[in-house]
ROROBA-667859 format. One record per residue (C-alpha): residue number from 0; residue in one letter; z, x, y. Coordinates in pm, whole numbers, plus 32768, in hexadecimal, padded with zeros to 4 digits. Example, Ala and Ser with C-alpha at 12.3 -4.5 7.8 and 13.67 -1.06 7.14 Angstrom:
2
<pt 0 'a' <830C 84CE 7E3E>> <pt 1 's' <82CA 8557 7F96>> 
REM end
This chain:
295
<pt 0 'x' <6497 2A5A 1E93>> <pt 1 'x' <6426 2B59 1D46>> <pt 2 'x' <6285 2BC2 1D67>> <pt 3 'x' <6235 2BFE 1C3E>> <pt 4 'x' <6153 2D3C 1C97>> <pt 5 'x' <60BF 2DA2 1B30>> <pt 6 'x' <5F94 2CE1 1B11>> <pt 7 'x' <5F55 2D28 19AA>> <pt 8 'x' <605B 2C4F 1942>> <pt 9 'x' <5FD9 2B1B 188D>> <pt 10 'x' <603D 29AE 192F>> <pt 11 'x' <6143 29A1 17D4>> <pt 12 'x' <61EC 2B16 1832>> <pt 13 'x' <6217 2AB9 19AC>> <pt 14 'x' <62B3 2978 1943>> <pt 15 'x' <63AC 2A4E 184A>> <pt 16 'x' <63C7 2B40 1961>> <pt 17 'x' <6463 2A09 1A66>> <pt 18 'x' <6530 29A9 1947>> <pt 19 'x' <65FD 2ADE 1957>> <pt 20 'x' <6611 2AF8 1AC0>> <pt 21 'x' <66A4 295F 1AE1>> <pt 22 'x' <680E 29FE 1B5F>> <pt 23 'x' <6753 2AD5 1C86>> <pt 24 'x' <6672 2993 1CAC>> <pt 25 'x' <676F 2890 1D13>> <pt 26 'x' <680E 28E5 1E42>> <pt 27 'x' <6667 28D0 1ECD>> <pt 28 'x' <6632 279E 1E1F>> <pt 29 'x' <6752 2713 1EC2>> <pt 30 'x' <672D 276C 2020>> <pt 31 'x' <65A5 26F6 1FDA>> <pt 32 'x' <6668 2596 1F8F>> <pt 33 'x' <6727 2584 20CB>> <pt 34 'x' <65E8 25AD 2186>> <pt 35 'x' <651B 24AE 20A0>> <pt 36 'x' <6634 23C2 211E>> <pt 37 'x' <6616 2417 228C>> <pt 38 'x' <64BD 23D4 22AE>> <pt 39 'x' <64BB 227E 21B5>> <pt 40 'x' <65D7 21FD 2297>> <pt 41 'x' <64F5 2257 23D3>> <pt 42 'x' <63B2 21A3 2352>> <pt 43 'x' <6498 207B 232B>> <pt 44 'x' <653E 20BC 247F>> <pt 45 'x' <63CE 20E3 24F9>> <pt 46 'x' <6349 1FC1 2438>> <pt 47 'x' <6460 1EB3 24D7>> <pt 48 'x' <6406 1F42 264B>> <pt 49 'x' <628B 1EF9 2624>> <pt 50 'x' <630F 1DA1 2592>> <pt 51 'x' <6406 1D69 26D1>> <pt 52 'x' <62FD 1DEE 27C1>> <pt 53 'x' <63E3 1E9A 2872>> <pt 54 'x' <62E2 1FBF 290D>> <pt 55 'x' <63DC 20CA 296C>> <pt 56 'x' <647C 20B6 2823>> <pt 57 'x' <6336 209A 274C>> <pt 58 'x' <627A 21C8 27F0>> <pt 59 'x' <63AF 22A8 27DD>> <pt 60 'x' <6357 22BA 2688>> <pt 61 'x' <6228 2349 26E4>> <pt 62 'x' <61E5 24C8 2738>> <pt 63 'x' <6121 254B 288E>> <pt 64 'x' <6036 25FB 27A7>> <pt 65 'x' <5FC4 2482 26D4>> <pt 66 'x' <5E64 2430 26C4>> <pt 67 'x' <5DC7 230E 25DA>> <pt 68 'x' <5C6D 225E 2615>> <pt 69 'x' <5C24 2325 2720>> <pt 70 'x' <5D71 22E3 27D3>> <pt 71 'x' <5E49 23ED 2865>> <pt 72 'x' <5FC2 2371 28D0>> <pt 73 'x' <5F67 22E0 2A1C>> <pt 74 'x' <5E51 2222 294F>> <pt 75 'x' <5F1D 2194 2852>> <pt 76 'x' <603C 2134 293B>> <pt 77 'x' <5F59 2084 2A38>> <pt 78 'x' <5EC9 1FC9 28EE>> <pt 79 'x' <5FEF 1F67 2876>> <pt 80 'x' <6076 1F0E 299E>> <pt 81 'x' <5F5E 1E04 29EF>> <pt 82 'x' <5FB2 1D4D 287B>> <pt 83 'x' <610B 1D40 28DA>> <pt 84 'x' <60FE 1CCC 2A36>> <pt 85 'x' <6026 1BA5 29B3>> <pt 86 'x' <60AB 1A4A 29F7>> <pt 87 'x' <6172 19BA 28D7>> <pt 88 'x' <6103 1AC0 27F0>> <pt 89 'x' <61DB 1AF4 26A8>> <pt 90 'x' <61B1 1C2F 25CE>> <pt 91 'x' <620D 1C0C 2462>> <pt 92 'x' <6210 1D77 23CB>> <pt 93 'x' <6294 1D9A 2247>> <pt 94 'x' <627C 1EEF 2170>> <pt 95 'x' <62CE 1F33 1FF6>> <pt 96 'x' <6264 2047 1F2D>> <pt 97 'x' <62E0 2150 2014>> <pt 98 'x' <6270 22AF 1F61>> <pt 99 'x' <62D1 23CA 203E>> <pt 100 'x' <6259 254D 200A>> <pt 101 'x' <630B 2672 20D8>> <pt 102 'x' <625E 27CD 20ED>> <pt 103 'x' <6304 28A4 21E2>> <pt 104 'x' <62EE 2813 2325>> <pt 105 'x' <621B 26C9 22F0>> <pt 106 'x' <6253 25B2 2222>> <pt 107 'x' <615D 24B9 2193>> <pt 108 'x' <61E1 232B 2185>> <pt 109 'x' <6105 2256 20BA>> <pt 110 'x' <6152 20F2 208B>> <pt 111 'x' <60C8 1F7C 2070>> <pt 112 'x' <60C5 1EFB 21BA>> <pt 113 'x' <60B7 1D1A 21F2>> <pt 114 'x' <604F 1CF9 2371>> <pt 115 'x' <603B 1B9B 23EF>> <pt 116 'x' <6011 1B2D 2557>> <pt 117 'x' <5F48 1A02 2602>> <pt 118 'x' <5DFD 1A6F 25CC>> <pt 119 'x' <5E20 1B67 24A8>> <pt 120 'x' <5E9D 1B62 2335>> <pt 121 'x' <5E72 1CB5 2292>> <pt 122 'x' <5EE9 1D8F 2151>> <pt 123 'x' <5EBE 1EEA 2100>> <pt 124 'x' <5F2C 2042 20EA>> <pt 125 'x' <5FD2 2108 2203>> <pt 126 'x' <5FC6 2273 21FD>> <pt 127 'x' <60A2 230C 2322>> <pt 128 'x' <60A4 2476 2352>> <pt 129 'x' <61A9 2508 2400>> <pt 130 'x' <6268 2642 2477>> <pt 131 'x' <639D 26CF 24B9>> <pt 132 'x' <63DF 2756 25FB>> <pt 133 'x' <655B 27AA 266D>> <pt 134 'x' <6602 26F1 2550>> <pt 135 'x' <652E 25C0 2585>> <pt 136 'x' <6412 252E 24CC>> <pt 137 'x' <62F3 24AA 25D1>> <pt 138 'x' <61B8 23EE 2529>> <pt 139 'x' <607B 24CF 258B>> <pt 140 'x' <5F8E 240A 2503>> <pt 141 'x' <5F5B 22B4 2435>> <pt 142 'x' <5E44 2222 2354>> <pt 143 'x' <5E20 20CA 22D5>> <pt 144 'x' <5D54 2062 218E>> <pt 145 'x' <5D12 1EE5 2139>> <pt 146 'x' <5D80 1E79 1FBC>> <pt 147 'x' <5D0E 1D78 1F1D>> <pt 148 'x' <5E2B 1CD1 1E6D>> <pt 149 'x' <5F56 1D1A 1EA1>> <pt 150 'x' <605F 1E02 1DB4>> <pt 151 'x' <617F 1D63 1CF7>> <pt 152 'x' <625B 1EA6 1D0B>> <pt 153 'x' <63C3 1E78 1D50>> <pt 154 'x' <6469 1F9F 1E20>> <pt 155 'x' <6497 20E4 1D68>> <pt 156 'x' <653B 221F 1DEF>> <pt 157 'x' <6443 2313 1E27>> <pt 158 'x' <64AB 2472 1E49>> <pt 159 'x' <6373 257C 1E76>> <pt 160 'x' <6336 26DE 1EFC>> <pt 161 'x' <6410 27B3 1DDF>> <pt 162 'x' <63C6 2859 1CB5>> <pt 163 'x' <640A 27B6 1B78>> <pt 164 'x' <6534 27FD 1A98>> <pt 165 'x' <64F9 279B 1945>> <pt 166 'x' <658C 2815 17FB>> <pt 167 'x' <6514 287F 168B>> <pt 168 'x' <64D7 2753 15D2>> <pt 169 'x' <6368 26DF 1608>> <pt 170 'x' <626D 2614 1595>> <pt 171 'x' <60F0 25CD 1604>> <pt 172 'x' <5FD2 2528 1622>> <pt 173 'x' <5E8F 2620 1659>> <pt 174 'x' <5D3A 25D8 16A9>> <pt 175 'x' <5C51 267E 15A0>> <pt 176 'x' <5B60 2795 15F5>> <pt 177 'x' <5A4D 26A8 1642>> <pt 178 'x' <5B0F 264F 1790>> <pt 179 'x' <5B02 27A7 17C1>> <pt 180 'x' <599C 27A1 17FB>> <pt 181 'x' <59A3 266B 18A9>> <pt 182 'x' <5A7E 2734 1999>> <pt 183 'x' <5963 27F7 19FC>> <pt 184 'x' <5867 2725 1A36>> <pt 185 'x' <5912 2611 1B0D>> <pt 186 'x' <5A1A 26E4 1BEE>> <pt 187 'x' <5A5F 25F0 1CEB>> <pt 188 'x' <5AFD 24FF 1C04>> <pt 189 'x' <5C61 2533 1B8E>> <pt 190 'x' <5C82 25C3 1A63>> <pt 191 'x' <5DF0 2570 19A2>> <pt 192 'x' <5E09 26C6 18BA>> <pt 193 'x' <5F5F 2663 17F8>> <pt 194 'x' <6076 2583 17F7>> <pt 195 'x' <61CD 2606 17AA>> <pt 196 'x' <62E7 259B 1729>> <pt 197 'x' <645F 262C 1792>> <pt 198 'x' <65D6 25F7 1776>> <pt 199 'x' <66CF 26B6 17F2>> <pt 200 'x' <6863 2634 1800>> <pt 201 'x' <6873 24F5 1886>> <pt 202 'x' <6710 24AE 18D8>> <pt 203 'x' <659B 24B3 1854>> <pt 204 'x' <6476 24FF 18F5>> <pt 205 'x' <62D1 24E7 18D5>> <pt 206 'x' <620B 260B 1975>> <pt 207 'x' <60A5 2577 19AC>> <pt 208 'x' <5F96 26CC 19BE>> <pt 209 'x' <5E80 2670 1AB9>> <pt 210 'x' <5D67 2775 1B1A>> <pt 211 'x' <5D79 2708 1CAF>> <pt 212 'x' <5EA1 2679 1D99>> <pt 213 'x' <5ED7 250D 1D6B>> <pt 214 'x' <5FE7 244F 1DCA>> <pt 215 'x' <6003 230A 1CD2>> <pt 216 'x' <6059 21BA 1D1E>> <pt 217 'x' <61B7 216E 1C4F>> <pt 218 'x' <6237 2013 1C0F>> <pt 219 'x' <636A 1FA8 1B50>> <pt 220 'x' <63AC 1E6F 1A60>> <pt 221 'x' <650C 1DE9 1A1F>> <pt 222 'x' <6546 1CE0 1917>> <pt 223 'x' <6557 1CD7 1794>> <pt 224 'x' <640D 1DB9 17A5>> <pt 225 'x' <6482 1EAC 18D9>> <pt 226 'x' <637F 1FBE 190A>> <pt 227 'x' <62EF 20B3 19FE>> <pt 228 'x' <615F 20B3 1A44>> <pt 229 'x' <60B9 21D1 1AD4>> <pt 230 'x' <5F53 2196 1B2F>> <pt 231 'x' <5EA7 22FB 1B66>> <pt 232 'x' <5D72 229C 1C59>> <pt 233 'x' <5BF3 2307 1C4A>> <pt 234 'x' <5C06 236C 1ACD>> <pt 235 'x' <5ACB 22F9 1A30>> <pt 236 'x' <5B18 23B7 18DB>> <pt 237 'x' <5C40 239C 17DF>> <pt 238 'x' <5C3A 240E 167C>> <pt 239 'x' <5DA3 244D 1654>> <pt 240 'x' <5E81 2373 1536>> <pt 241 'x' <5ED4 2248 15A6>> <pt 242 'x' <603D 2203 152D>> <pt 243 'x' <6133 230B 14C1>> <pt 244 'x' <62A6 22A3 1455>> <pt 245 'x' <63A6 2376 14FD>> <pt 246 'x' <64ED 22DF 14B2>> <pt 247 'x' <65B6 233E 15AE>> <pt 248 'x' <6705 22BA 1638>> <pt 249 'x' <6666 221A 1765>> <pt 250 'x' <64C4 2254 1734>> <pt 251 'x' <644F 21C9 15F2>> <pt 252 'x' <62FC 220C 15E8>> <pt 253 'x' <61BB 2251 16D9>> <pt 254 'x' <6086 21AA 16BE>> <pt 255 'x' <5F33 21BD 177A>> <pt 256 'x' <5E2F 20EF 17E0>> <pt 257 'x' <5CF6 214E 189D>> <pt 258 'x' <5C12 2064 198F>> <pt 259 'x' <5A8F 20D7 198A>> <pt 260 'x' <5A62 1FE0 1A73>> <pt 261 'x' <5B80 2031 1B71>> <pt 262 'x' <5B95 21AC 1B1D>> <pt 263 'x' <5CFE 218E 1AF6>> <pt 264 'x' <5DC2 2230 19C8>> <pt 265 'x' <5F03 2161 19D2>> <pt 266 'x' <603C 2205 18DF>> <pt 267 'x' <6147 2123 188F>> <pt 268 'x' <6290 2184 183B>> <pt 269 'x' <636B 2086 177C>> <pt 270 'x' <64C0 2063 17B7>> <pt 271 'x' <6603 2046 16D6>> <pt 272 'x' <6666 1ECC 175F>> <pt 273 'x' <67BD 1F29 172B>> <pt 274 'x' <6800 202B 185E>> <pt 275 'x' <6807 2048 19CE>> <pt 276 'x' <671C 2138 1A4C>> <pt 277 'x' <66CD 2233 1B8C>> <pt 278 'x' <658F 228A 1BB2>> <pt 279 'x' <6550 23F4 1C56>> <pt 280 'x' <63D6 247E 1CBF>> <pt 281 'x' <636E 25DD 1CF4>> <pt 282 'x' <623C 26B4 1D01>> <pt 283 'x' <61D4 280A 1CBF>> <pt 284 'x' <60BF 280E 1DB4>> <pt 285 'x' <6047 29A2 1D86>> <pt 286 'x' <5FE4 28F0 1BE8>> <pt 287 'x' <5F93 27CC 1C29>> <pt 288 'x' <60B9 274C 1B4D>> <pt 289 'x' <6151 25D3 1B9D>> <pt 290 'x' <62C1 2570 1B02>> <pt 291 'x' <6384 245E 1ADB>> <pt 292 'x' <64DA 2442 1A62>> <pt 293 'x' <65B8 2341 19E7>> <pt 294 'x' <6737 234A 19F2>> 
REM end
C-alpha cells in the first residue's frame, strides 16, 4: 500500500496523487479482496457453528488470546458450552450487512446479527475483531450493540482496507466555512468535509471527506428507483447542498439528507435503473477518506 508522506498536500491533491498511482495500486487492492473474502466466508462459517452448536467447531473460530465481558477463552467456552448442552435448546443465528475492514494483521467484521432461542429474541450489531495468526483468522474479541428496528439492506459486497483509485472527473458537495468552525467547537462528532464525485473507465465513484474514522452503514435498493444509502453516524451538523446532478452512466445524482434528531447524515446515490451493478468499498484510513464505487 502507497503512504502518502507529504502532509501539506490538501485532501483534493492526495486524491489526484492516488489517481496516478491506480496501476501500482491494484495488485494491493486485489490481494486486500482475497482476504476481505476469507474472513466474510469465516464469519459465515462461524455464524452456522454457533447456530449448529457444535462446540469444537464454534470455538475453533475463536483465538487463545479472546477476551469479551470479562471472559478469557476458557470463560467463553465453558459459557457457551452450558447454552448448548441445555435440553432441547435451538439456536437461531442470522447476519446481513457484513462490512469487513483489514489493516495488516487484524480485521474488523461488522454486521447485523437476528438471535432467537427459547428464552431470548434479540437484534443488533455485531462487531468481531479478529487476527491473523499462521494464515488463519481467529476472533479475539466480540461486542454486541442492541438496535432498535431492524435495517432493510440487502447484501452488498463490501471491500475495505485499500486506498482509493479514482480518476479526474469530479464533482462536490462542500460544507461552507461555517462548518468549519463548527469543527472546532464540537470535535467528537463527525464532521463530513466534502463529497466527491469520480469516474474512471468503466466505473464511478463518490469519495465522502470526514474529519475522524467512521465506518458507515451502506444499504442498497433495487427496483425502478435502485439506489445506494450511506448513513454517516454521530453527525449533528450538515450545511452541504443537498442535491447535485451528476449524470453519469451508472450514478445519476447524489443527494443528502441530515437527521438532527438521530445525528445521522445519510447520502443517497441514485441509480441508472437500466444496469447491473458491483458495488466495491474502500478506505483511506491515514485521511479519513471513505469510497464507494459502482461498476
Amino acid at each position: 500500500m502507497i503512504k502518502l508522506k507529504d502532509k501539506r498536500l490538501s485532501i483534493r491533491k492526495k486524491i489526484a496523487f492516488l489517481i496516478l498511482c491506480t496501476a501500482w495500486l491494484w495488485p494491493t487492492s486485489a490481494a486486500t479482496a482475497d482476504a476481505i473474502d476469507v474472513v466474510r466466508e469465516g464469519v459465515i462459517a462461524w455464524s452456522k457453528a454457533w447456530a449448529s452448536q457444535d462446540i469444537e467447531t464454534y470455538m475453533s473460530f475463536y483465538s487463545r488470546t479472546f477476551r469479551s465481558k470479562g471472559l478469557d477463552y476458557n470463560g467463553w467456552r465453558a459459557k457457551k458450552t452450558s447454552i448448548f448442552q441445555k435440553k432441547n435448546a435451538v439456536i437461531q443465528v442470522e447476519i446481513s450487512d457484513l462490512w469487513v475492514f483489514i489493516e495488516g494483521k487484524h480485521a474488523i467484521a461488522t454486521f447485523v446479527q437476528h438471535y432467537q432461542n427459547q428464552q431470548i429474541k434479540d437484534f443488533g450489531k455485531k462487531t468481531l475483531v479478529l487476527e491473523n495468526s499462521n494464515n488463519s483468522w481467529k476472533i479475539i474479541s466480540e461486542e454486541w450493540k442492541p438496535l432498535l428496528m431492524p435495517d432493510r439492506m440487502p447484501r452488498v459486497r463490501a471491500d475495505a482496507g485499500a486506498d482509493i483509485e479514482f480518476n479526474n472527473k469530479s464533482q462536490s458537495i462542500r460544507q461552507d466555512d461555517s462548518s468549519r468552525k463548527f469543527k472546532d467547537s464540537s470535535t467528537q462528532k463527525t464532521l463530513v468535509n466534502d463529497i466527491n464525485f469520480q469516474v474512471k473507465d468503466n466505473w464511478e465513484g463518490v469519495c465522502i471527506v470526514l474529519n475522524k474514522f467512521s465506518i458507515p452503514r451502506v444499504q442498497a435498493f433495487e427496483g425502478d428507483k435502485p439506489r445506494i444509502e450511506i448513513d454517516i453516524l454521530e453527525v449533528s451538523y450538515w450545511n452541504g447542498d443537498s442535491r447535485i446532478p451528476v449524470n453519469g452512466k451508472r450514478i445519476r445524482q447524489i443527494r443528502t439528507s441530515l437527521n438532527r434528531d438521530l445525528e445521522k447524515l445519510r447520502v443517497f446515490l441514485d441509480l441508472n435503473p437500466a444496469e447491473d451493478y458491483i458495488i466495491n468499498q474502500t478506505y483511506l484510513k491515514s485521511d479519513n477518506i471513505y469510497c464507494i464505487e459502482v461498476r
